[in-house]
Structure formats: structure tokens, C-alpha cells
VOLUM-687216 format. One line per 10 residues: number of its first residue (from 1); their letters; for each residue x, y, z of C-alpha. Coordinates in Angstrom, 2 decimals. Layout:
BEGIN
NUM) a) X:Y:Z; ...;
REM end
This chain:
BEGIN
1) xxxxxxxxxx) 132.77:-68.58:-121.32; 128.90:-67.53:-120.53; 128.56:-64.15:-120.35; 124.89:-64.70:-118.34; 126.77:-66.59:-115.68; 129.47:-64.27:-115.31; 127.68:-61.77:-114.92; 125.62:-62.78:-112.61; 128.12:-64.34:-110.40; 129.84:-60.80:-110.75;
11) xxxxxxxxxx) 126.66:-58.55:-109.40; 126.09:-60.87:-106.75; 130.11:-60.23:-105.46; 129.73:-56.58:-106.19; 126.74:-56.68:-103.98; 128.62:-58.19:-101.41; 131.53:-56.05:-101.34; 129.27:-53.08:-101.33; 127.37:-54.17:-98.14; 130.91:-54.24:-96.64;
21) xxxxxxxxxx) 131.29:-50.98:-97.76; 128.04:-49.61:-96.41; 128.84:-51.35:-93.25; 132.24:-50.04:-92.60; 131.22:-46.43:-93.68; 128.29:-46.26:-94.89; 127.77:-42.46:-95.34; 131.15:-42.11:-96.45; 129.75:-44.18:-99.59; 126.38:-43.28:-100.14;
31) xxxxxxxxxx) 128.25:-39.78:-99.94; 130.43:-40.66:-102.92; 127.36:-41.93:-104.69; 125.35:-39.46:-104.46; 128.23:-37.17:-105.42; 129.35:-39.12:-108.00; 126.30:-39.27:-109.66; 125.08:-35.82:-109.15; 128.51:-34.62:-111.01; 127.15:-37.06:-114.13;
41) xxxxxxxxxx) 124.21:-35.40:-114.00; 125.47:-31.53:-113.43; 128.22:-32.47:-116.31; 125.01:-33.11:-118.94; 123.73:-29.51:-117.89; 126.42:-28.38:-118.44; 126.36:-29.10:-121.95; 122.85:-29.04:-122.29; 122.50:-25.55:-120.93; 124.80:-23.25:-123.83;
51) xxxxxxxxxx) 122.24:-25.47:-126.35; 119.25:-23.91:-125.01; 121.54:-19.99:-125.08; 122.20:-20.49:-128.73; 118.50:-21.19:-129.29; 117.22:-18.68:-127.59; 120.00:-16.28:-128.80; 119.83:-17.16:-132.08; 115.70:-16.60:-132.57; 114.11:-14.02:-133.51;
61) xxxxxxxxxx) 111.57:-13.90:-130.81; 110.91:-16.72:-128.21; 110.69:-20.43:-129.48; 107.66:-22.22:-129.26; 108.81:-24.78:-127.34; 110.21:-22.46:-124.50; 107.16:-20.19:-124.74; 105.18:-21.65:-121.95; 107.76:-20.17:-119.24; 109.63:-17.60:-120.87;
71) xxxxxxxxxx) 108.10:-14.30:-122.53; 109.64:-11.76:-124.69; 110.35:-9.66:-122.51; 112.32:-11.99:-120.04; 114.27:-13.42:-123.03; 117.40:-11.40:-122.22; 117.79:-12.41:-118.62; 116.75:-15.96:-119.34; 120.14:-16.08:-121.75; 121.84:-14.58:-118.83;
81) xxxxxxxxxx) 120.54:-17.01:-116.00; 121.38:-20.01:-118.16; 125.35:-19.06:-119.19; 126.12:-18.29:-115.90; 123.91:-21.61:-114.88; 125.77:-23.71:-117.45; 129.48:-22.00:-115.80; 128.14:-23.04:-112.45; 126.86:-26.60:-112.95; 130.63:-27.00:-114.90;
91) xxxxxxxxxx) 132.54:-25.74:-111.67; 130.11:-27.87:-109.73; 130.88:-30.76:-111.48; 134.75:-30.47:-110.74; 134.52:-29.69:-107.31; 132.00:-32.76:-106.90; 135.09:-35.00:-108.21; 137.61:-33.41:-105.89; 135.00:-34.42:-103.26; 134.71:-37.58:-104.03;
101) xxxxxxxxxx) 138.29:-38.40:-104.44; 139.06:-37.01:-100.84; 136.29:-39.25:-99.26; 137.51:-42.33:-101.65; 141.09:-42.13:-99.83; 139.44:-41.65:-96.40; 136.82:-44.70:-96.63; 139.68:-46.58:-98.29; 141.73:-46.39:-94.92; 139.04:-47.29:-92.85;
111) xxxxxxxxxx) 138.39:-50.17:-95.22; 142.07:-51.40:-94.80; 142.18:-50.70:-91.07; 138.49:-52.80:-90.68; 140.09:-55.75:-92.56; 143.33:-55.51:-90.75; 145.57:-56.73:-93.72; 149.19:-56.41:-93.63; 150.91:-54.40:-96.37; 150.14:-57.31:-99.66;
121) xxxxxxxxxx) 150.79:-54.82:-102.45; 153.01:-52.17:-103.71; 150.97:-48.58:-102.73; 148.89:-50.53:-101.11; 146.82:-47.73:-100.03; 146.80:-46.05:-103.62; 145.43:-49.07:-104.86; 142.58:-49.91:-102.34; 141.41:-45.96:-103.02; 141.29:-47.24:-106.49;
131) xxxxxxxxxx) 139.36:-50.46:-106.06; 136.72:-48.11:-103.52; 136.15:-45.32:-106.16; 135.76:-47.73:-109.17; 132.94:-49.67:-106.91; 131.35:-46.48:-105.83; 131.95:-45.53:-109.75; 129.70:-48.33:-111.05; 127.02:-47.62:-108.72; 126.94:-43.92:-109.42;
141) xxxxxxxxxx) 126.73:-45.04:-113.40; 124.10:-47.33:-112.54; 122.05:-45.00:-111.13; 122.87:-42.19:-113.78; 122.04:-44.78:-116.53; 119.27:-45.49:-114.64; 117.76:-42.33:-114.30; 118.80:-41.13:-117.70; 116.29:-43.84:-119.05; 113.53:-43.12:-117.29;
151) xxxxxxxxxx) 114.02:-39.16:-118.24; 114.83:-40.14:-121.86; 111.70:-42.40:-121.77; 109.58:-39.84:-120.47; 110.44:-37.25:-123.04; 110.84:-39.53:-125.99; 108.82:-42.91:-125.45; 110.02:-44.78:-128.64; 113.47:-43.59:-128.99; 114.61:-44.83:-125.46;
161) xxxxxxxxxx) 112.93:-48.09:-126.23; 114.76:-48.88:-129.08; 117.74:-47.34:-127.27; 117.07:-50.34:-124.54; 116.36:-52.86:-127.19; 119.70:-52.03:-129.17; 121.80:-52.66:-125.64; 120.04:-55.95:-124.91; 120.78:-57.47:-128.33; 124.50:-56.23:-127.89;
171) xxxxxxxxxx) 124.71:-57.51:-124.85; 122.97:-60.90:-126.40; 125.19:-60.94:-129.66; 128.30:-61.03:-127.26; 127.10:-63.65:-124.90; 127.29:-65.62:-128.21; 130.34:-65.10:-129.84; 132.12:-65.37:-125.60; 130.45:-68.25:-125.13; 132.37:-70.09:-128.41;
181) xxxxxxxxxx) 135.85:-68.62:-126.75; 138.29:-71.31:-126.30; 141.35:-69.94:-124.95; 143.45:-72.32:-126.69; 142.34:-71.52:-130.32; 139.95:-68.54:-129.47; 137.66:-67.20:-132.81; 139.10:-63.77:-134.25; 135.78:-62.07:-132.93; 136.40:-63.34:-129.30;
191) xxxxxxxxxx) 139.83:-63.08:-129.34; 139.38:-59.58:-130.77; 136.75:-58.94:-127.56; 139.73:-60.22:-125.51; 142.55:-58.13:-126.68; 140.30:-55.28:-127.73; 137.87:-54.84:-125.12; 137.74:-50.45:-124.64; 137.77:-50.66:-128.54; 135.03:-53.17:-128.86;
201) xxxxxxxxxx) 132.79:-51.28:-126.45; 133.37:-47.77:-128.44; 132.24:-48.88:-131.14; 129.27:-50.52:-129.78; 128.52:-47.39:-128.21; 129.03:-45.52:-131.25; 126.95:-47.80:-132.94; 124.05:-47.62:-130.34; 124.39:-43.59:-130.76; 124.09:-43.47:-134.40;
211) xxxxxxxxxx) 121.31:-45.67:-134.72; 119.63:-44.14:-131.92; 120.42:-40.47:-134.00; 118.93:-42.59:-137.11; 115.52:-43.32:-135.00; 115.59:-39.45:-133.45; 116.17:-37.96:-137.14; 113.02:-39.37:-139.07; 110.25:-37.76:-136.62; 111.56:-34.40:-136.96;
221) xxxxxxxxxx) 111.97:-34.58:-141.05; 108.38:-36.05:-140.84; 106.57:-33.52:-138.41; 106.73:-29.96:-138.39; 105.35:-30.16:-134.73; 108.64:-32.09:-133.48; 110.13:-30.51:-130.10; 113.73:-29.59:-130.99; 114.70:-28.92:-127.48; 113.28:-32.14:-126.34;
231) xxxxxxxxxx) 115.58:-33.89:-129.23; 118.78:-31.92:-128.36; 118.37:-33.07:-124.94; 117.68:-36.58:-126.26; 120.93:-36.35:-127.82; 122.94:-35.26:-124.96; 121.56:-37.83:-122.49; 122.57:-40.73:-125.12; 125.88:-39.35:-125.48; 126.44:-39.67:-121.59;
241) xxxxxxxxxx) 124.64:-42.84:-121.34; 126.80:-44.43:-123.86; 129.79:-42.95:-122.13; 128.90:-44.35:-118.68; 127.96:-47.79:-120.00; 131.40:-48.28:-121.26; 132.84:-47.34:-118.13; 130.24:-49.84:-116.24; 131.51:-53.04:-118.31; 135.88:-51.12:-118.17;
251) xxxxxxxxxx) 135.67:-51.29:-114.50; 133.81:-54.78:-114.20; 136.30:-56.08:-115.89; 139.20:-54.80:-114.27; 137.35:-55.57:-110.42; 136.59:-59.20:-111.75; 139.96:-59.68:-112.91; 141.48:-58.03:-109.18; 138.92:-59.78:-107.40; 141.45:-61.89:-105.32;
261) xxxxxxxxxx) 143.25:-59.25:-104.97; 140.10:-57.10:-103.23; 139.12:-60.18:-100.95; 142.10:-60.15:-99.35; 142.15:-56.65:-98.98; 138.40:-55.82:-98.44; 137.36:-59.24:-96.00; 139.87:-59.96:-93.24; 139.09:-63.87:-93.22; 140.25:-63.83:-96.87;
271) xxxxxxxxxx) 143.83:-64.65:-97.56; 145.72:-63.18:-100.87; 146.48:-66.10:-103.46; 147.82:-64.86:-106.75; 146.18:-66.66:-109.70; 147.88:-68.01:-112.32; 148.81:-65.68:-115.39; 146.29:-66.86:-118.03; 149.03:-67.53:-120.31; 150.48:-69.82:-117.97;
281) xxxxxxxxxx) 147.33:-71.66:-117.94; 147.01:-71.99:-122.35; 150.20:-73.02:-121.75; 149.65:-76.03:-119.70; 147.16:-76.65:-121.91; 148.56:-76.61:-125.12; 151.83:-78.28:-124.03; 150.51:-81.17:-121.88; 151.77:-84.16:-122.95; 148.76:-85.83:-124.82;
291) xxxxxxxxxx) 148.60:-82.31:-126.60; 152.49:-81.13:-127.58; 152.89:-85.04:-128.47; 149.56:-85.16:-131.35; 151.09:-81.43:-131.88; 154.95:-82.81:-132.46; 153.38:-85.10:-134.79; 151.28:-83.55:-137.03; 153.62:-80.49:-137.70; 156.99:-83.23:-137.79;
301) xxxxxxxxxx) 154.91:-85.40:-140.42; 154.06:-82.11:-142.57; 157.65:-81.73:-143.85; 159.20:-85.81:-142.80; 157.73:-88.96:-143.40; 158.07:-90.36:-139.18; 158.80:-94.23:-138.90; 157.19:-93.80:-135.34; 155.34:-91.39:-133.11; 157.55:-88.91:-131.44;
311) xxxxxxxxxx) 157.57:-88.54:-127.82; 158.23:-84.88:-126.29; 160.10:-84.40:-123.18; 160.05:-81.59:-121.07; 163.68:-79.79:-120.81; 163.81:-77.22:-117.50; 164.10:-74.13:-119.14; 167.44:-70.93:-118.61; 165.69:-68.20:-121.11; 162.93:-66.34:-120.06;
321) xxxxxxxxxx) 159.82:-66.60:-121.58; 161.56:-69.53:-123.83; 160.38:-73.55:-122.90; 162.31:-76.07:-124.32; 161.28:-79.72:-125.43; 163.58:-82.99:-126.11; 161.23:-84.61:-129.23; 162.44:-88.37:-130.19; 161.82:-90.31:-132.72; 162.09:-93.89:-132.25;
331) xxxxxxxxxx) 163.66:-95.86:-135.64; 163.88:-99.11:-136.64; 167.13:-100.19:-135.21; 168.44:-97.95:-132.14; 171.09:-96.00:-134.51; 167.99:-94.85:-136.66; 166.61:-92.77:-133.34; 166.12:-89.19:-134.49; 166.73:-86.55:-132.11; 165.10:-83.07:-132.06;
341) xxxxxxxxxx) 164.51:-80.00:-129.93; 161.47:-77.61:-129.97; 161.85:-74.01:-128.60; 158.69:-72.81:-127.46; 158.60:-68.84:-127.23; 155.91:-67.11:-125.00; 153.77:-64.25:-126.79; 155.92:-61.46:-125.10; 158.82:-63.26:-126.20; 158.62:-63.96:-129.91;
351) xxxxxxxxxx) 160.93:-60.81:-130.59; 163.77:-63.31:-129.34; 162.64:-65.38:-132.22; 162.71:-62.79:-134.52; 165.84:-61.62:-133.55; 167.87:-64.94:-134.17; 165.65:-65.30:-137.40; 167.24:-61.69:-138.66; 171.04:-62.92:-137.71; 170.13:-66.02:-139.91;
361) xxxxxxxxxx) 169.10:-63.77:-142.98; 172.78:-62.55:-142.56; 175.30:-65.40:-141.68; 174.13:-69.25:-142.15; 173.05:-71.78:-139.72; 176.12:-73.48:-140.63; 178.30:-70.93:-140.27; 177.57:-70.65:-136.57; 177.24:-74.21:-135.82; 173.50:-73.89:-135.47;
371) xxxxxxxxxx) 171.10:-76.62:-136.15; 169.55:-77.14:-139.18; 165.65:-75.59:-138.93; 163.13:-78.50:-139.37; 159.94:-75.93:-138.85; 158.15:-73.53:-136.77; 154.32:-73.18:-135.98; 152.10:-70.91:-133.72; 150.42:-73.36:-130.95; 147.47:-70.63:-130.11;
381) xxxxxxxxxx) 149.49:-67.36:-129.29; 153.24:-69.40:-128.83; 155.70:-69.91:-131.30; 157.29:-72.76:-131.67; 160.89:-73.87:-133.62; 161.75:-77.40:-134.10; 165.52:-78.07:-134.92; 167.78:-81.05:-135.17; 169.43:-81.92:-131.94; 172.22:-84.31:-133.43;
391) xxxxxxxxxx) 172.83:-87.64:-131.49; 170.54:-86.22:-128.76; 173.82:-86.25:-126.64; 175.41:-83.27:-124.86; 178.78:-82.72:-124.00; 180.42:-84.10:-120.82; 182.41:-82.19:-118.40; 185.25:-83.44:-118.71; 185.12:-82.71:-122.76; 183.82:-79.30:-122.13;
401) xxxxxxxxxx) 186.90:-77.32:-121.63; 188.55:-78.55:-124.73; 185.14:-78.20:-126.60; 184.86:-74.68:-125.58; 187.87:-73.19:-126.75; 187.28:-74.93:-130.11; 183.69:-73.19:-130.45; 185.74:-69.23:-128.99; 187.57:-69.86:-131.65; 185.45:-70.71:-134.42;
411) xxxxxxxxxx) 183.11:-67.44:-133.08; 186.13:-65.48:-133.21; 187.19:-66.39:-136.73; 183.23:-65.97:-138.42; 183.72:-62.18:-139.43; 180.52:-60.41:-139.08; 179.32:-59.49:-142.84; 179.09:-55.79:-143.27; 175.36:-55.92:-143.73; 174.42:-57.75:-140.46;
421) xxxxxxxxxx) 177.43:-55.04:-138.49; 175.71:-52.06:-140.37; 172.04:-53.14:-139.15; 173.26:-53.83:-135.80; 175.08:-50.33:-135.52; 171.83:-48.75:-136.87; 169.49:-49.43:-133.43; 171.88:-51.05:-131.06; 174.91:-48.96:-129.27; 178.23:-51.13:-129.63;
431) xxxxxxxxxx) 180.27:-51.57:-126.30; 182.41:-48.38:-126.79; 178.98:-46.52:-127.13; 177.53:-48.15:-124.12; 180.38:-47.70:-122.14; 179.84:-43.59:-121.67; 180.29:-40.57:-119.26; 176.65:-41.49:-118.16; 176.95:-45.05:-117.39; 179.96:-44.85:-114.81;
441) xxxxxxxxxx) 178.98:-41.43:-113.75; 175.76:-43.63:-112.00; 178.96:-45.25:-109.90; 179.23:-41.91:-107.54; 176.88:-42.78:-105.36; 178.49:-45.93:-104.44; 181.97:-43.58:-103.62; 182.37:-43.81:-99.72; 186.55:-43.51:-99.34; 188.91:-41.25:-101.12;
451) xxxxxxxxxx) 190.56:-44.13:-102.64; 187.31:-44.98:-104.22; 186.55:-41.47:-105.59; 190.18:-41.37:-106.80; 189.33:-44.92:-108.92; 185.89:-43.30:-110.27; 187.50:-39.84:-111.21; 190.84:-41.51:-112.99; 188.33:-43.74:-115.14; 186.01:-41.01:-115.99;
461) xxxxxxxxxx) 189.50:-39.29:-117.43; 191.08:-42.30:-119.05; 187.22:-43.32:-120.49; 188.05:-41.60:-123.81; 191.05:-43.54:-124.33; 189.21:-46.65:-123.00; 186.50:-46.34:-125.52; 188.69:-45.47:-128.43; 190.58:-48.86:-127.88; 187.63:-50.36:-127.71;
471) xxxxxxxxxx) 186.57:-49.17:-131.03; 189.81:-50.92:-133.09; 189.13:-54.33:-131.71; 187.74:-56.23:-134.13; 183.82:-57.54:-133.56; 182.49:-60.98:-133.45; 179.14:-62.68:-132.84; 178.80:-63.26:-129.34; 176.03:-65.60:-127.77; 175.71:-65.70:-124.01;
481) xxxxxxxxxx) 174.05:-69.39:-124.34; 177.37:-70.49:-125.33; 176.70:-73.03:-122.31; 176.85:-76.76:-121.77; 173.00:-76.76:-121.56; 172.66:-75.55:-125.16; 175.26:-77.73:-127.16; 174.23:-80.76:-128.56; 176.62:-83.15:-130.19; 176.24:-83.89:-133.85;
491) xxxxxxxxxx) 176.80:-88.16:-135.13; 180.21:-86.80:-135.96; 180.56:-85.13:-132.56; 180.80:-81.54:-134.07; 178.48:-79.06:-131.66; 175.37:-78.04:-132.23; 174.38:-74.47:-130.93; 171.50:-74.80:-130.05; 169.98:-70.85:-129.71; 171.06:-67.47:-131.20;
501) xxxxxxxxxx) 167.61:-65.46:-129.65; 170.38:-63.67:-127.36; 173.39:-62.46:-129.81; 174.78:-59.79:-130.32; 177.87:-57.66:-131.80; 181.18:-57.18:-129.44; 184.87:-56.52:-129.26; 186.80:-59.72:-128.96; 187.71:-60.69:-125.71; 183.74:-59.67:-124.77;
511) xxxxxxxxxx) 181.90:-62.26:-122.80; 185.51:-64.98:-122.65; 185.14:-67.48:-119.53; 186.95:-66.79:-116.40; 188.82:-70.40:-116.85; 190.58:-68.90:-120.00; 194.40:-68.34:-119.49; 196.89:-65.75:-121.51; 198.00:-68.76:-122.85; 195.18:-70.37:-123.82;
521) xxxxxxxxxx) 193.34:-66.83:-125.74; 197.15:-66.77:-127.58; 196.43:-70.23:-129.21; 192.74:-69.59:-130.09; 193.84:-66.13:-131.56; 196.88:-67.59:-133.77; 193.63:-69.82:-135.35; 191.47:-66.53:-135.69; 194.11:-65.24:-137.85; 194.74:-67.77:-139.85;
531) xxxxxxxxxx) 190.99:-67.14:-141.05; 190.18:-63.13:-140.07; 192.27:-60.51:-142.05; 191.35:-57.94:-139.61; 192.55:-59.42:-136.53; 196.18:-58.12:-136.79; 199.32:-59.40:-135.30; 199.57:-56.90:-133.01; 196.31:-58.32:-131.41; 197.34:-59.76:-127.96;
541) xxxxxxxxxx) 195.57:-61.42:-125.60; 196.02:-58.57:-123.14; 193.66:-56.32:-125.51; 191.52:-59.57:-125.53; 191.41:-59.36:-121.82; 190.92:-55.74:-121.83; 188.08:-56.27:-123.94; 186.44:-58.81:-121.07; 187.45:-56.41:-118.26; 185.38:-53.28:-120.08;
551) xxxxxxxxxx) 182.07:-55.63:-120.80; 182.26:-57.05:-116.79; 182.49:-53.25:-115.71; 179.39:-52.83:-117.87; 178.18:-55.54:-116.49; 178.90:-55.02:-112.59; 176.91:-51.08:-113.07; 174.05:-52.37:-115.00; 173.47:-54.79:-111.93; 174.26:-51.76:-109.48;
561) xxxxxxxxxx) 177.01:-53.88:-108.35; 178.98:-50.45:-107.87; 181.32:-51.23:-105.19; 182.47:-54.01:-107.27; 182.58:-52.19:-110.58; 185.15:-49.65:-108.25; 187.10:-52.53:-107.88; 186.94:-53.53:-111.74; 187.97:-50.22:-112.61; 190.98:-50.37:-110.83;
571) xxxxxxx) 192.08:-53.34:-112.50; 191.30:-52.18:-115.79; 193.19:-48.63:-115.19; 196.18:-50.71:-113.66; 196.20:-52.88:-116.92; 196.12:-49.91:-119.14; 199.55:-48.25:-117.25;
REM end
């Protein structure tokens, strides 16, 4: 990126956009200009003026350097006249703001009414108020800045000289270290600028204050003949320049990264087109398929020895945030093909990652017919896991029914270690826990008959009993990716799950297909025995169904789907008779 040419092809839009301002209403904005920066300016009294009490207060007589207007005698009422001068240029101040908020929202409106745009965005008003005071903002900064300079250089020549001298080589040393940022594999200084940016301007401004404080400090421990006042109010003025220049470069940023967003709204030949997410575009980037092929390679030949170069497919994602990639290796003889699959998890998305990678620290890969791990990398700010993906095959539907109650009941008979069930119950509510007073009391609003309100009012009474059944069902680890899409099939035709980001703990019975009969959940739970100690004879596949009837119910409210989670009820309350 070039920070010169950015920032010039920003203050030539800003320009533009304010000219459309001025147009529309122009008083209305020079109004909240002049306002604007007349607050900035009354604020600095405001602090400036108590100084010049103290002083004045605290000497014995008059201080040289207010001599020449105020004599002994008038020392009193000059103490006086500036406290209550200080109180009033602080109330002014606040009622300048209220001003210019109330003429913000009214030249917003006519703004929106001169471009005639339909409603784009949510608050649409709220936001264009926004856009107009941050514009206005800027230029009321400006000028403060502005002005603050040419007082600071008038009553301290050198100090505001190095004070313009510091903020050009800032503004110079991050042109350089911007212009080396790749948004694929940005530097740490860049990226920091990127991620950091109201932290990386506070301490520039602190950094511009102090050494402007260093530069102000050695006259006056030199010289005996130094004007204190004219250094206090040195001190105050860089204080509120450094403040304003940060807010400057916050609010360019935020207009320049809106600034489709205010074309459409501000210009009435503009149409809204939402850019792409920047992280959409690194992604394209990093995964096209020159790149995620050299990438597939290098990280696959790190930990393998690869007869050929891999080729990586694109799979149509059903996470969110997660991509998925079909990598092949190419053998030999056809039999010797190698088959992987690389997950590639988004940066607001790695704690799915990290969640599968703490179930793994608990229960093996093996255990849950998960793929052996091959590796896992960071591609710029995405994660990526390759696994094995068996004969690269997955199951067909006519194999799936029989293949699914095989992997139910291999779920169902993998007993949750104690450890992994503790850590679980620690930060995540179980389904008896979820399933409270508050959850179906959010139901009432969908009551409408008395029929209904009888259903809602009979489960609210039986929900103690509901959840205390709940509670003696024994748990398993349920995946809701237990799906055709993420099984592969080993050489030996055993499944491969294929993703665990989305476990969790539940009753069993708790996520079952529809398809599964009574007599079907009676086989699978004669194998769970033969393998669980805690899943008890009396277990029937009523309870199991119970079980699936309680988490659909959670379900059904969760989606607001309240008239249908009436209906749920019902069937659940009729089961329980």
C-alpha cells in the first residue's frame, strides 16, 4: 500500500463530498464547523484558564509575566473573572456539541432527501448523521490543528517546528513500513498498524508529546527569563493537537473504508455495491490453485516423502467459516493414489479448531473413527488441518442407512472419560440445564388458543420431571456432521469422520435421525450395552426417543419456531403419560 497515494486520493474524495455538502446546505455545515471548532478551542480555555488562577493565586504578588495587564490591586477580581471564565467557556463547550449534533441530524436528512436513496442500510438515518458529523469533524480538526500551529508557532517559534518536523517523519516512517504490507504475509509492524491502528496512533501521539515536553523543558532549566505561562499554554495546545490528530487519521479511516457505502448514500447517480470482506479477498489469494497446490506441497513433503505433486480440489463447503479441499496424490500404479483432505478454518473460526483439538486431548482419533492428523499450518491468518481421507471414496446412498446405524452405535458405546464430561460440565450447560423455566417460558408469546396455553402451562409443570429424566440418561459424544458429506471410506471400508469442530456432550437419543425406528434404536442399544456399563437394561428406546423429542423442542425455540415447539410439547407430554 502507499500511504502518499492514499492519501491523496482520499482528500481529493473528501473534498468532493464536502462540496456536496456545502451545496445541499451549506450554512447548515459551515455552521457545524465553525461550531465544532470553536468548542475545540473553548475546551483548551477551559483548561488553560484554572492554570493561569493557580498562578496568580498561588503568588505572592503579581507574576511578571501577567504584569503588563494586571496590577496588584486588580489581582483579586482578575482570579474571579477567570474561574467563572474557565466555568463558562466549559458550559460553552457542551452546549456547542449539543448544537452541532442537532444540525448534524437535520443536514443529514436533507442530504438523504437531495440524493433520493431508498432505505440501503439498517438506521439508515442514524448512520448518514454519523458519516455528516465525522466529515464536518475532520474539517473542524483541521482547522483547530491548523490554527493551534500558527498560535503555538507564534508563541514558541522552535518548539512548534520541531513539533511539525516530528509529525512529518511519523507520517514518513509509516508510509514505509505500509508500503512493504502484503496482505497475504503482512510484516508484524504493518500488520500491527492494521489490527492496532487507535493504539498505534496513541502512542505516536504520546511520543510526539513527550518529545515535544523534552524540547519545551531545556529552555526553561537554561534561562531564568523563560515565560512560564507561555510554556503552560504550549503544553495545553500540544495536548489537544495530539488529541485531534488522532481523531483526523480514526475517522479517515473509518470514511475510506465506508466510502461505498457514502456514495450511494451522499450522490444519487451512485449505486450501493458491497465490497468484498478483505478476508475474502487473502483468501482467494492464498487458496488459488497455483498457490494452495505449491502450499499442499511444501507442508505434505515436510512430514512425507510425495512420489508426485499433489493436486487440491475445491470441496463446496456446509460449516461456516470452514473451506474444505480434496488433496491427491498421484502413485505409481493407480492403487498407490493417496487421498487427503485439508480443512481450512477462517480467522474468526479457529476456536472450532481448537475445540475438536481439546476433545482429541481426551478420547483418540481412533476412538471416534476420525482420521489420522497428517499436519496443520497457518496460510497468513487461516488455519489449516490436513488429514487422511481413506480411499478418497464416500459412502453411497444406498449403503448409508446401514452405515449409519453402525457409526450411532459405535458413538453410543464410546463412554465419555470423566475428564473430557467434567471440562465440558465446567463452561457448557448440559441439555437438562439448557432446557429451563426461561427457555420455554420465551414460548408465551407464540400462545394464541386455549389449547395452546394449556400445552405451554402443563410443560412448564411437568419441566422438573422432564429435566430430572433427562439427567439419568447416560451421555455420549454427539457430532452434528455425522452426514454423508463428511464420511470418507477407509481401504478396508471402515468410515472415516471426517470433523469433530461441532461436538458436544448429550443424553442418548439426542440428535438420532428421523428414519430411525423403535426397532431399529433396540438393536443399536443391545450393542451399546454389550460395551457401556452405564447404559442399563432398563434403557428403552422410548427414553431414547424422549431424549430426541427434548433436544428438537430445544431446537424448534432456539429457532423461534414456537408454534411448532407447542406442537412438540404435546407430543413429548403425551409420551410421558
Amino acid at each position: 500500500m502507499n500511504l502518499f497515494t492514499e492519501t491523496t486520493s482520499f482528500w481529493g474524495w473528501f473534498g468532493t463530498v464536502i462540496r456536496n455538502f456545502l451545496r445541499i446546505r451549506p450554512w447548515t455545515t459551515l455552521a457545524i464547523i465553525l461550531m465544532a471548532s470553536a468548542s475545540r478551542v473553548f475546551y483548551v480555555l477551559a483548561f488553560f484558564m484554572p492554570l493561569k488562577v493557580i498562578l496568580l493565586a498561588g503568588s505572592p504578588g503579581v507574576p511578571r509575566y501577567f504584569q503588563f495587564f494586571i496590577t496588584p490591586e486588580q489581582k483579586t477580581a482578575w482570579i474571579v473573572g477567570f474561574t467563572l471564565g474557565a466555568i463558562a467557556c466549559y458550559i460553552l463547550t457542551m452546549i456547542l456539541d449539543a448544537l452541532v449534533d442537532r444540525l448534524a441530524l437535520a443536514g443529514s436528512a436533507q442530504v438523504l432527501r437531495q440524493a433520493q436513496v431508498i432505505p440501503l442500510l439498517n438506521n439508515q438515518q442514524a448512520v448518514v448523521q454519523g458519516y455528516y458529523a465525522k466529515f464536518c469533524g475532520i474539517c473542524a480538526d483541521s482547522t483547530f490543528v491548523t490554527a493551534g500551529l500558527l498560535v503555538g508557532l507564534l508563541i514558541n517559534t522552535q518548539l512548534f517546528i520541531f513539533v511539525v518536523g516530528i509529525m512529518v517523519f511519523f507520517y514518513v516512517f509509516t508510509a514505509f513500513f505500509a508500503r512493504s504490507y502484503d496482505q497475504l504475509e503482512p510484516r508484524p509492524l504493518a500488520a500491527y498498524i492494521r489490527d492496532n491502528l487507535l493504539n498505534y496512533l496513541k502512542v505516536l501521539a504520546s511520543l510526539v508529546f513527550l518529545s515535544s515536553f523534552i524540547v519545551l523543558l531545556i529552555p526553561l532549566l537554561l534561562s531564568e527569563d523563560a515565560n512560564i505561562l507561555a510554556a503552560i499554554l504550549s503544553i495545553i495546545i500540544l495536548r489537544q493537537l495530539a488529541g485531534s490528530l488522532v481523531a483526523i487519521v480514526k475517522d479517515t479511516v473509518t470514511l475510506a473504508g465506508a466510502r461505498h457505502r457514502i456514495d450511494a448514500l451522499v450522490f444519487k447517480d451512485i449505486q450501493l455495491q458491497e465490497k468484498e470482506a478483505p478476508e475474502e479477498v487473502v483468501f482467494r489469494e492464498l487458496f488459488n490453485k497455483r498457490n494452495r497446490n505449491q502450499r499442499a506441497e511444501h507442508e505434505l513433503g515436510r512430514v512425507m516423502a510425495l512420489p508426485a505433486k499433489p493436486d487440491v480440489t475445491w470441496l463446496d463447503p456446509v460449516i461456516p467459516g470452514v473451506s474444505y479441499f480434496a488433496i491427491t496424490v498421484a502413485g505409481e500404479q493407480a492403487a498407490e493414489k493417496r487421498h487427503y483432505r485439508m480443512d481450512v478454518y477462517s480467522p474468526k473460526h479457529l476456536q472450532k479448531l481448537e475445540h475438536e483439538a481439546f476433545l482429541f486431548s481426551h478420547v483418540s482419533r481412533s476412538g471416534l473413527h476420525a482420521p489420522k492428523l497428517i499436519t496443520q499450518y497457518f496460510a497468513g491468518s487461516f488455519q489449516c488441518q490436513i488429514c487422511e481421507a481413506g480411499s478418497g471414496e464416500r459412502p453411497t446412498g444406498a449403503d448409508w442407512g446401514a452405515l449409519q446405524k453402525t457409526l450411532i452405535g459405535r458413538r453410543w458405546g464410546h463412554s465419555p472419560p470423566p475428564g473430557l464430561v467434567a471440562a465440558y460440565c465446567s463452561s457448557s450447560p448440559l441439555l437438562p440445564q439448557r432446557l429451563d423455566e426461561n427457555l420455554v417460558s420465551s414460548m408465551q408469546v407464540a400462545v394464541d388458543t386455549e389449547a395452546e396455553a394449556d400445552n405451554l402451562g402443563r410443560l412448564l409443570e411437568k419441566l422438573p420431571v422432564i429435566r430430572e429424566k433427562l439427567e439419568k440418561l447416560p451421555l455420549y459424544i454427539y457430532n452434528p456432521d455425522l452426514q454423508p458429506h463428511q464420511i470418507m471410506l477407509a481401504g478396508d471400508g471402515e468410515p472415516l469422520v471426517m470433523t469433530w469442530c461441532r461436538w458436544s456432550l448429550e443424553p442418548l437419543g439426542a440428535g438420532i435421525p428421523i428414519n430411525l425406528k423403535e426397532v431399529d434404536l433396540a438393536e443399536i442399544l443391545d450393542t451399546v450395552r454389550a460395551t457401556r456399563n452405564d447404559v442399563s437394561a432398563e434403557l428403552a428406546p422410548a427414553d431414547i426417543l424422549f431424549a430426541a423429542g427434548c433436544q428438537e423442542l430445544e431446537r424448534m425455540i432456539r429457532g423461534r419456531r414456537y408454534k411448532a415447539a407447542l406442537q412438540q410439547a404435546a407430543k413429548i407430554l403425551t409420551g410421558m403419560a
